[in-house]
Each structure stands twice: as structure tokens, then as C-alpha cells.
N, C-alpha and C positions, 0 to 999 in steps of 0.2 A: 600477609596483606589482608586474607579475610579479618584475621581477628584485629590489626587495625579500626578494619572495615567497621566491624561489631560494638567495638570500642567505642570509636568517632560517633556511630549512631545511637548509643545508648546514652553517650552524653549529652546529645543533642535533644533525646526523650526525656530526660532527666534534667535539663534545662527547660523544654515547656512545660514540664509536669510543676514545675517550681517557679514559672510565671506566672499560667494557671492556676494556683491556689493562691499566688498573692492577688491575681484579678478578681478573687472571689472574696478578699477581706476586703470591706466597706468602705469607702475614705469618702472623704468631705469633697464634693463634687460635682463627681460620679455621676452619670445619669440614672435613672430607675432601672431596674431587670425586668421587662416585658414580655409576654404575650397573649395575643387577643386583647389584650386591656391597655386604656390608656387616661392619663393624668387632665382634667376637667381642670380641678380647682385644689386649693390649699390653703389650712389655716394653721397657724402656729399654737394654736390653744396657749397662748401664753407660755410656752414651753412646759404644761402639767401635765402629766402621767394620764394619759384616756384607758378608760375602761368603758360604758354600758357607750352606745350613743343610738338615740332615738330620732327618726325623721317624721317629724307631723306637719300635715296641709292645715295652715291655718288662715282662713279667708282665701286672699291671694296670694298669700305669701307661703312659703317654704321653710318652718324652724329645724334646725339642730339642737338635738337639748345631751351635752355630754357628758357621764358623771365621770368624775377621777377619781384616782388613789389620793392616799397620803403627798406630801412632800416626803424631799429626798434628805442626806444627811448633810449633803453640800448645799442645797438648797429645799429648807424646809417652809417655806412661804415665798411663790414668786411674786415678782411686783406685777399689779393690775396696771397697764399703762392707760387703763379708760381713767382710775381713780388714781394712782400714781405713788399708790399705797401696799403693799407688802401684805399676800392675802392669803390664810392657809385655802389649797384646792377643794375645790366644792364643782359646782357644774357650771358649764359654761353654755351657753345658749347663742347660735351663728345664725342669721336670716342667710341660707343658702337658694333664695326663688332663683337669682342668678347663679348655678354651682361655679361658673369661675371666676364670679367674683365675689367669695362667700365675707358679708359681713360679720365683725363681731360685734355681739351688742349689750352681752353684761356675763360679770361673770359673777357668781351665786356664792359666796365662802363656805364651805362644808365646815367640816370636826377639824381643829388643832390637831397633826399628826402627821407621822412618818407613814409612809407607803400605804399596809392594809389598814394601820390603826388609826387615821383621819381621812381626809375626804370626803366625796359622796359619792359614791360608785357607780351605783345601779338608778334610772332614770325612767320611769314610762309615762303617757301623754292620754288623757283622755278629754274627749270634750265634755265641756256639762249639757250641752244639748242631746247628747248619748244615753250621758247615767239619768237613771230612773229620779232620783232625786236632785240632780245636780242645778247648779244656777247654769238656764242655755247660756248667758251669756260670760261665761266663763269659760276656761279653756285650766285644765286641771294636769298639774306638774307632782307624781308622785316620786321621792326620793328617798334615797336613805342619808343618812348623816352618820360620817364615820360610823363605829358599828353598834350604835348606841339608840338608834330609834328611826322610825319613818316620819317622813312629813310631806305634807299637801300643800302645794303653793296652787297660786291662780298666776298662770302667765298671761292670760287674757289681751296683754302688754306686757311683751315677752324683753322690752327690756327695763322692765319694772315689774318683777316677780310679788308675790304677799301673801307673808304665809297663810295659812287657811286653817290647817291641824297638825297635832304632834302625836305621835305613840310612841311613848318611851320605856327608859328605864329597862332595857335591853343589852344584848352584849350580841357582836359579829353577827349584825345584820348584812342582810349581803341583797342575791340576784331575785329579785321579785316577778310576781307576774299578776296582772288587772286586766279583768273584763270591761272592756267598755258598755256593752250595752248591756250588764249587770249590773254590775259595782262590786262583784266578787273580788274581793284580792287574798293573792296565796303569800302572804309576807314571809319572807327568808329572814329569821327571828333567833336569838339564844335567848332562849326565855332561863331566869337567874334559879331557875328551881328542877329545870330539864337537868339529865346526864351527859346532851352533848351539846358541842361548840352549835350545831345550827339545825334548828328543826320548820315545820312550819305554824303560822300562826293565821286561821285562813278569818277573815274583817269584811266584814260588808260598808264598803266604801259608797254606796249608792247615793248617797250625801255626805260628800268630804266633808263635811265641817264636823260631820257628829259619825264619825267612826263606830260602825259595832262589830263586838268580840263574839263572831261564830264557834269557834274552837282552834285545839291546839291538836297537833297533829305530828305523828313520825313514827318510825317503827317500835316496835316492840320493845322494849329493854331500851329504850329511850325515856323511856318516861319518868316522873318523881317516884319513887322508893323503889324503883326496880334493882335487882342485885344481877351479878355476873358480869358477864362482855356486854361493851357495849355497841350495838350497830354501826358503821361508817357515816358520818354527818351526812345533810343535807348540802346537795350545792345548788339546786334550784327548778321549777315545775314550768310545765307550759299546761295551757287548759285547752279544751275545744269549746268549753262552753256549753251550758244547756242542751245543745242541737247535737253534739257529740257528745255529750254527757261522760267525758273522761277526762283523769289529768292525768297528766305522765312528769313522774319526779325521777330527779337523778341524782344520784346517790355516789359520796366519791370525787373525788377530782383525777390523780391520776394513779390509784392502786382500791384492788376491792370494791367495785362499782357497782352499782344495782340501780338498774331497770324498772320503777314502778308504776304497775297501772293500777288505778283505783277507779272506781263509779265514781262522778262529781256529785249524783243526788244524794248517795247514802256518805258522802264525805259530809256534806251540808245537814242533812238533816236526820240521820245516822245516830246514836248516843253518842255525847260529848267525852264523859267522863277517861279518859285516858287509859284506862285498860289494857291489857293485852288483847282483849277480847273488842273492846270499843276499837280499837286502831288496825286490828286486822277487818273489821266488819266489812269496811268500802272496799280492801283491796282485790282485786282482779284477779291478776297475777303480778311475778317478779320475773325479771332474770340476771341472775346472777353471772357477774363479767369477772373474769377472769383475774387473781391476787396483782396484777402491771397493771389495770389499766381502770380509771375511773370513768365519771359519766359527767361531764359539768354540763351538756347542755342536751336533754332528750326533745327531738322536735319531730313531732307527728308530722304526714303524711296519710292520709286513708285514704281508700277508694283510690290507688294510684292503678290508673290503666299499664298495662304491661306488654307491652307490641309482642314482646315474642309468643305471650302465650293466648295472641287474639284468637287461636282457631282452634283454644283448648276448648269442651264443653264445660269444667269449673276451672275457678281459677285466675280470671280473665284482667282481674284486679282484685291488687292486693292494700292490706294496712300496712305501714313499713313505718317506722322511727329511726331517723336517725339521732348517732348514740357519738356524741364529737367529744374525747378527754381533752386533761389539760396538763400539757407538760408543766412543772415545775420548778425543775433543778436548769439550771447553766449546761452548755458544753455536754450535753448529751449523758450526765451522770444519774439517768436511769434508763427503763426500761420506755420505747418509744411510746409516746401519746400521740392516737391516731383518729380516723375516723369509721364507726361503726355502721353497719345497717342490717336493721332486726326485721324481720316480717313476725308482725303480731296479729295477722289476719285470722289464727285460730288461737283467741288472746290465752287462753290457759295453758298454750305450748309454746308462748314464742321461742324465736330461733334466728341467729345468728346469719344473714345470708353473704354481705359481703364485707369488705372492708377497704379503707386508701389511706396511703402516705405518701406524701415528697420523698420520691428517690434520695434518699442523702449524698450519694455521689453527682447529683444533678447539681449540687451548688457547694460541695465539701460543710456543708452547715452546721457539722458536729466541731469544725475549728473556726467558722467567723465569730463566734462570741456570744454570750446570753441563750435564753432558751431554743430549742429548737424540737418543734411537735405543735401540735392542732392545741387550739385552744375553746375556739367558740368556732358557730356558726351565725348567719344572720336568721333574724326570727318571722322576718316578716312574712304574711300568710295572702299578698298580694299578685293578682293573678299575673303581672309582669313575669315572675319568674317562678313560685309556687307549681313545685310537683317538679318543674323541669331543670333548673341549675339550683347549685346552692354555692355560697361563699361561704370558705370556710379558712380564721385566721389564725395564721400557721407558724407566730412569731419570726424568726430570724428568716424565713421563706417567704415571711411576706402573706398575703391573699392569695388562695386557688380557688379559679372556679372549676366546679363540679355539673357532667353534665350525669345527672340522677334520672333520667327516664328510664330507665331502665337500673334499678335499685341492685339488679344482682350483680352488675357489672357497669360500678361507678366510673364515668372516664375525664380525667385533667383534659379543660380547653383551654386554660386561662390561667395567667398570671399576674402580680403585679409586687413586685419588692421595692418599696420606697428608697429612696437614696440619704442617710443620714444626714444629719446637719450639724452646723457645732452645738445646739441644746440637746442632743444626744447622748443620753447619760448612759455610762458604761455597765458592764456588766463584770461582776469577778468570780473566779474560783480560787477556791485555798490550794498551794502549793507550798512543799517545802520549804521552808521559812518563810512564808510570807502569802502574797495572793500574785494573781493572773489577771489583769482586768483588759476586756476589750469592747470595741464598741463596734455594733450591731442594729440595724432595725429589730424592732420586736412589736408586729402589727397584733393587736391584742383584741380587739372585738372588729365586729365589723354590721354593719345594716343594709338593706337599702332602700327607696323609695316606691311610690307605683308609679315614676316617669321610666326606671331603671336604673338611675343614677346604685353607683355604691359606694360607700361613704366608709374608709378604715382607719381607725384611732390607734395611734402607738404607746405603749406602756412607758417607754423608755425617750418621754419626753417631743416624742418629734410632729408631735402634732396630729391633724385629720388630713387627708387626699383622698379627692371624689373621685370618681375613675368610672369610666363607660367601656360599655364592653367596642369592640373591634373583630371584623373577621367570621372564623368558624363559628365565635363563639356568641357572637352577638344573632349568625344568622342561627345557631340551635335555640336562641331565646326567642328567636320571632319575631325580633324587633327590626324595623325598618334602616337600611344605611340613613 
């Protein structure tokens, strides 16, 4: 009778364990998987592949400006239903001042191309009443264009963009970063004479229309006629600017990553010439991460006050970076990509202090389909959430928010996993004789505003959803119910 007993109950565990993971594979439906967070607004982005998306206050209004990928092999140009015309992906621009009821209001055509090798990726916003030289009454749209050059529009009249400037003649431009109240920009660049796929190419934008060539920039053994190995590319810088006088670049996506701080003054006005000796000059220090795991987005924090060690005599606040890789492969076929955090508070030692991932058994997410691991974070350096949560998107997981007050011990409050739709494009692995294809969310950047809103764009076609925090997590933000 026991082993009846044992029998009967193991099948019965053995029947939830096998409803249980099929309630964890995605189906068209479905509601979202929540917590603390909840769904505002949604745009289809025309059903194109989002990657950078930027939120700027312009007047009264509220723009989204979203770069994408390439098209897909099933669908390599969607049709624009503003023009009703068949357009390869480039950026799309949403008046979101209402988030749930986010209009659309032009979409931008990028580069002819499949997934990396078309589109416009990467997107940021500056006013011209900001840059030193700019027209105030412009409103400045930098982009890349597939991976073959940057360019300057004026959304001014964001849904009548015009271009302004080009810098071309490029190869796998990517994640860029611009000062507004400089005109500094650090362009994510393969310049055709460099030895890797993406270095930096840092432009004083201070008057878009006439672009200048500061220098060219990357490690060592990156440069023209260097011999030996060649350093892991670039995947993209964040600056503090003048007042911080540091940029932090990260090196890597998701294997062999590096950490770099450099002076912003002697990057700027430093010797140009390419050297080994010229491209070490700015830098600070490095840290080198570990052969798994790369660095796609390094994003300062300094001066972060640290509750626990308020009644040390030093100490009291730290510099911290966090350090978020980017999975790659499908179905878990590496080594996880996660998220880091370095205290560079004694900058020629940093060090490693904590680290987060999505429990995998929390959502079986090595078998719903498409990537699964951290990709980005959001960038913004506005005091809504700056220093205290961060967003950070976790493909097939969805958005987790982070609450970072306490850097050494990073804690999940939040979540939010989109629910796929039928423009949800699949994802496959190669199997014996053939492939595996399934479909999956895959939340691929994420932003947010200074009202709080957060704003997550899906690789895999499913469009943007705004989302407010709820709960624990909106009351660790300090925002009001």
C-alpha cells in the first residue's frame, strides 16, 4: 500500500512539474508575468525589432525616439501603415505625453538590411538650446544608420524629422554616447583602417551641422599597423562630463570584458596620434572580467551614499559601476550573462563587489525559447530613480527592477515579462537534422523618464510597453501611490 501510496504521489508531482513548465512556455494570450510593475501603455512599433529607445521632454510634450535592428528573413521591410509602403527599420518616434495612450508619429527608414546589418540602432536627443553651438530652436536627433555612419537630424517637429549631418564611410557603428551640454560625442565607429570591428571615434558635435574630428581612440593593439592579438572590441562608453571628468567604456559583450576608466580631459586634449603610448595616456585604470562574461553597458554611480557603513569613519560613500553583459546565444548555449557591480572608489584598484541574476528555475527560461541573460540597463542619470533602482533587460525574463542602494547586496523588487503576440518572431537552435524554433519575449533595452514611467522595447518584434512601478517597489523609489 505505501509504495502504491508513493507511486500515486509521484505521479501526481510529476504531472504538476509537466503543467508547470508548459505554463511557463509563452502562448499568445496570456496575460504578462508581474511583480511590483504594471502595464500603462503599448506600441506595436510596427512590429520592428527595438533596440536603443530614448525618452525626451520636448515643450509639453513627451517624445520616444526608438532605434531598431535590421529586418527579419521572413520579413525584411515592414509596411509603414502612416505611408502604406514597405520600409526597411530605421527609428521610430511615439508622442508618449499620454503613456497609455502612446501615439505614433513617423517612422524614420534606417540602412537596407537584416537584423545587425540594417537599421538604426542606437538613438540619443539633445536640445540645441543645450549645445554650445546649436540652433536653440532645434531639438537634435543623433543616430546611427545601419552600421555605416552617424547622422544628425532636427526633430524640432518630431514627426517631420531633417537631416542636418552625416559622418560616414564607416563599418558596425553601434551604441553611442553625447553630451548635451558639451557637444562631446564618443561615436561607436569601425573606422576602415582600425584592426577591430568597433572602436571609438570621440566628434565635437557642439554644432551638428559641422561636425569635428577630435580623435580616434581604443586600446592598444587596436590601432593601424599594430601586430599580435588583437584587444576584444568596443560595445560602448557612458561619460560624466566635464564635472566628472571620466568616461567609462566597456569592452566585450558576453566573453573577455573590460572595464575602462579613462580622464575625459586628457582623452580630449591628450596627443591624438594613435600610439600605444597616445591611447594609454588618458587611461586610469582597467578591470579585467573574467574569459564568460562581457561588459555591453558600464554605468557610473559615484558618490553613492551606503547606509550600512554610515557610522564608519571612511568609507561612507562609494564610486560603484555597474558592469550589465549581454547574452547572445539562444536556450542558454553559454556561459550566463549577468549583472556586475565594481566599487572604483580607489580607481587604480577597482574590484568586483556584487553581482545578480534571474533565478533560472524561477521561470524554467533556459527552455522558453530565444536568449536568456541581462542585456542592458537603463541609462538615465535622472534623480526619479538614479543611485536607488535600476532596470535592467533580461531578454526572455523580461525587465527586473533593481533595488541598488546598497551596491553590495543588489535586491530584485520588480518585475515585468511582456506577453507575446502573433508579430513575435521566433527564435531557433540547430538540432539534429534540422533546427528548434520557439517563441519567446526578448525585452532588449529598456529607458525611463524623470515622471518614472519605464519604457521596454522587444528585439523579437513585439513592440514597446510602459510600465509603472507598484507596491514595494515603487514605495523604495519614493514615488507617491
Amino acid at each position: 500500500m505505501i509504495g502504491r501510496v508513493s507511486l500515486a504521489a509521484g505521479l501526481v508531482l510529476l504531472a504538476c512539474s509537466t503543467i508547470a513548465l508548459a505554463q511557463k512556455q509563452q502562448v499568445i494570450g496570456a496575460p504578462p508575468e508581474a511583480s511590483n510593475m504594471k502595464l500603462v501603455g503599448y506600441s506595436d512599433l510596427q512590429a520592428r525589432s527595438g533596440y536603443q529607445p530614448t525618452i525626451h521632454h520636448q515643450g509639453d510634450r513627451w517624445i520616444a525616439y526608438i532605434g531598431h535592428h535590421g529586418g527579419t528573413e521572413a520579413v525584411p521591410e515592414p509596411v509603414n501603415p502612416l505611408t502604406g509602403r514597405a520600409e526597411p527599420n530605421g527609428t521610430s518616434i511615439v508622442d508618449v505625453t499620454d503613456p497609455a495612450r502612446p501615439k505614433y508619429l513617423r517612422h524614420l527608414p534606417g540602412a537596407p538590411g537584416k537584423y545587425e546589418s540594417g537599421g538604426a540602432q542606437m538613438v540619443r536627443i539633445c536640445d540645441g538650446a543645450s549645445l554650445p553651438k546649436g540652433d536653440p530652436g532645434a531639438v537634435y536627433m543623433l543616430r546611427t544608420f545601419g552600421g555605416e555612419a552617424h547622422e544628425i537630424w532636427n526633430v524640432a517637429d518630431p514627426a517631420n524629422p531633417v537631416l542636418v549631418s552625416r559622418i560616414g564611410g564607416l563599418k558596425d557603428t553601434h551604441k553611442n554616447w553625447w553630451e548635451c551640454d558639451t557637444g562631446i560625442a564618443y561615436l561607436v565607429s569601425g573606422a576602415p583602417d582600425w584592426r577591430t570591428r568597433r572602436m571609438t571615434q570621440v566628434y565635437d558635435l557642439s554644432d551638428p551641422a559641422k561636425p569635428q574630428k577630435i580623435r580616434d581612440f581604443g586600446l592598444p593593439g587596436q590601432q593601424p599597423g599594430a601586430t599580435g592579438a588583437v584587444p576584444t572590441e568596443l560595445h560602448g562608453p557612458i561619460s560624466t562630463g566635464p564635472q566628472g571628468n571620466r568616461v567609462y567604456f566597456g569592452y566585450g559583450t558576453n566573453k573577455g570584458g573590460i572595464l575602462q576608466i579613462v580622464d575625459r580631459e586628457k582623452l580630449l586634449n591628450g596627443p591624438k596620434e594613435p600610439t600605444p603610448e597616445n591611447l594609454r595616456y588618458p587611461e586610469v585604470a582597467r578591470l579585467p572580467m573574467s574569459a564568460f562574461n562581457g561588459a555591453h553597458t558600464t554605468f557610473p554611480m559615484p558618490d553613492m551614499p551606503i547606509a550600512e557603513f554610515a557610522a564608519d569613519r571612511d568609507g561612507k560613500t562609494r564610486d560603484i559601476v555597474m558592469i550589465v553583459d549581454e547574452a547572445i546565444l539562444n536556450e542558454c548555449a553559454e556561459a550566463r550573462q549577468m549583472v556586475w557591480f565594481a566599487d572604483v572608489t580607489t580607481e587604480t584598484r577597482p574590484m568586483m563587489i556584487s553581482s545578480y541574476t534571474v533565478p533560472e528555475a524561477s521561470g524554467s527560461f533556459c527552455q522558453r525559447g530565444g536568449r536568456f541573460g541581462s542585456h542592458s540597463s537603463n541609462e538615465s542619470m535622472a534623480p526619479v530613480y538614479y543611485k536607488k533602482l535600476a532596470f535592467i533587460a533580461f531578454f526572455n525574463a523580461g525587465v527586473r527592477a533593481l533595488d541598488i542602494r546598497d551596491p553590495y547586496h543588489p535586491k530584485e523588487i520588480g518585475y515585468f515579462i511582456p506577453a507575446i503576440t502573433e508579430a513575435t518572431d521566433k527564435r531557433c537552435v540547430p538540432v539534429e537534422g534540422g533546427e528548434r524554433c520557439k517563441v519567446a519575449i526578448q525585452t532588449n533595452n529598456v529607458e525611463t523618464d524623470d515622471r518614472g514611467y519605464i519604457y521596454v522595447v522587444d528585439r523579437a518584434n513585439t513592440g514597446m510597453h510602459i510600465l509603472e512601478l507598484t507596491g514595494a517597489a515603487r514605495a523604495a523609489a519614493g514615488l507617491k501611490n
